[in-house]
C-alpha positions in Angstrom: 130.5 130.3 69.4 128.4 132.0 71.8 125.0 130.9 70.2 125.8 127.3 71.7 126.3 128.2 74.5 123.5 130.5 74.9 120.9 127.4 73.9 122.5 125.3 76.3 121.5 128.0 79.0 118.3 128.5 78.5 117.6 124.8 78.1 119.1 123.7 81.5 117.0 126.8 82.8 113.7 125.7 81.2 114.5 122.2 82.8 115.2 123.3 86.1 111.9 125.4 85.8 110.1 122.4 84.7 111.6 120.4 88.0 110.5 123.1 90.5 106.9 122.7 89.0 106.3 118.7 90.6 104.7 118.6 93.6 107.0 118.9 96.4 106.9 115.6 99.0 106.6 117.5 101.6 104.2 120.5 100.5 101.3 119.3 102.4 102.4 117.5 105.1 100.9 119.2 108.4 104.2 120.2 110.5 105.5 116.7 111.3 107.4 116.2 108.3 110.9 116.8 109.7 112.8 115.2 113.0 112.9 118.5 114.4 109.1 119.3 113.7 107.8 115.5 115.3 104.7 115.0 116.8 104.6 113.7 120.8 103.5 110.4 120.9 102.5 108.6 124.1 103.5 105.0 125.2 101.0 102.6 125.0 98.4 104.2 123.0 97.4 104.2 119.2 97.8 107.3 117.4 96.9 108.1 113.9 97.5 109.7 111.3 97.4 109.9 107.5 100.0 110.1 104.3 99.3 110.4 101.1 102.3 110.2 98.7 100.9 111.6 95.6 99.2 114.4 97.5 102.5 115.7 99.5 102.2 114.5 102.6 104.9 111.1 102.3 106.4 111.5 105.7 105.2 112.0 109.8 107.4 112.2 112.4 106.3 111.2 115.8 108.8 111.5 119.0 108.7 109.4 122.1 109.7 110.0 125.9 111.3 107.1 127.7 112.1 106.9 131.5 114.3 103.9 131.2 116.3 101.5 128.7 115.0 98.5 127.4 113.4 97.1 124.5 111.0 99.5 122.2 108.7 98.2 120.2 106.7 100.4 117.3 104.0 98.5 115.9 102.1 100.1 112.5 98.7 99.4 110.9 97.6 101.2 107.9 93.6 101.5 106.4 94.5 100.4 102.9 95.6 97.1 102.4 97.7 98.5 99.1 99.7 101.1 101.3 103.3 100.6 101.8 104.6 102.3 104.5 108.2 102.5 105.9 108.8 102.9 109.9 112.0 103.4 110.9 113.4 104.1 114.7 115.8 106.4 115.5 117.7 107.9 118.8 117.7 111.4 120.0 120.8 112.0 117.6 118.8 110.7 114.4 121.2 107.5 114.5 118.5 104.5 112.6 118.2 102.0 115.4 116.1 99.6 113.8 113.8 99.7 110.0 111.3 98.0 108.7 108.6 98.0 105.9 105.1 97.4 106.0 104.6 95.6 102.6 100.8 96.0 100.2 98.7 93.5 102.4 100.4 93.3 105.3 98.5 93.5 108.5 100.9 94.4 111.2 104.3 96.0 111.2 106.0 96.1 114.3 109.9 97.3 114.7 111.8 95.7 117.5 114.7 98.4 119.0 116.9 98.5 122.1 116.6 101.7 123.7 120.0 101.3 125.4 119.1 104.7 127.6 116.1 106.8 129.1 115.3 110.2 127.0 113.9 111.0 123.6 113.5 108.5 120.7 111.8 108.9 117.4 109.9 107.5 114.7 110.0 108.3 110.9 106.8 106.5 109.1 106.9 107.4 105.2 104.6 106.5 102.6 106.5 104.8 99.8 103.8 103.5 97.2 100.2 102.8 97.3 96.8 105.0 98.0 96.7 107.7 100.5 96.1 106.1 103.9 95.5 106.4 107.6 97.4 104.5 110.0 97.8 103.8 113.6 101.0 104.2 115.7 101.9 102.7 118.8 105.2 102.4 121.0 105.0 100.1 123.9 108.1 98.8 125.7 108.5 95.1 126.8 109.1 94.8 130.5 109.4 91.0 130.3 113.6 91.2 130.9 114.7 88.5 129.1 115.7 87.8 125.1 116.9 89.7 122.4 115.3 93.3 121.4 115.1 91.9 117.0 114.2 87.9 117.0 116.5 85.7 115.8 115.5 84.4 112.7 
């Protein structure tokens, strides 16, 4: 009765072993991993960076400083033309204001948000399947007054 049980122990601990041996996402990420660890990023200027998914570094956080509301938009362009990266756009609370995905090929990605207050917005980009690459970052906010922050398609 016990020998079961005893073999069904030590092979749930030999496979949690196994698991804690893959690379962890995050291992080699550089500090900007997490929300609370993002890196200040100016308006109106690129900023780069790298990610490399199979080398643990999948995810940068960035954080920008508004003075007032209005419409935000975070524009992405990464080196390798195979590199699809995910930028999403988030409030000071980490609520997702606004997503999208730079797909293999792709230029441009640029992520329309309504920053519906001044303070402290931020800006998750993560790796999710392609060949390590740098990208560029930039937040620049549209001053023109009138439409809708996402275009209606």
């Amino acid at each position: 009765m016990f020998a079961p049980r005893r073999i069904m122990v030590m092979v749930c601990g030999a496979a949690l072993g196994l698991a804690a041996c893959g690379s962890a996402p995050e291992e080699n990420s550089g500090g900007d991993a997490y929300r609370n660890e993002a890196q200040s990023m100016p308006l109106d200027e690129w900023v780069t960076g790298e990610l490399d998914l199979d080398g643990g570094d999948t995810t940068d956080w960035k954080s920008i400083d508004l003075e007032a509301s209005g419409k935000l938009m975070v524009e992405l362009k990464a080196d390798k033309k195979g590199a699809v990266v995910h930028v999403g756009v988030y409030d000071k609370h980490g609520l997702a204001l606004g997503y999208g995905t730079r797909k293999a090929g792709a230029e441009l990605l640029s992520v329309p948000v309504k920053a519906a207050a001044e303070g402290r917005y931020f800006v998750r980009i993560v790796h999710k399947d392609g060949a390590k690459t740098v990208y560029s970052v930039r937040a620049v906010m549209d001053d023109s007054g009138g439409g809708d922050a996402v275009p209606d398609l």
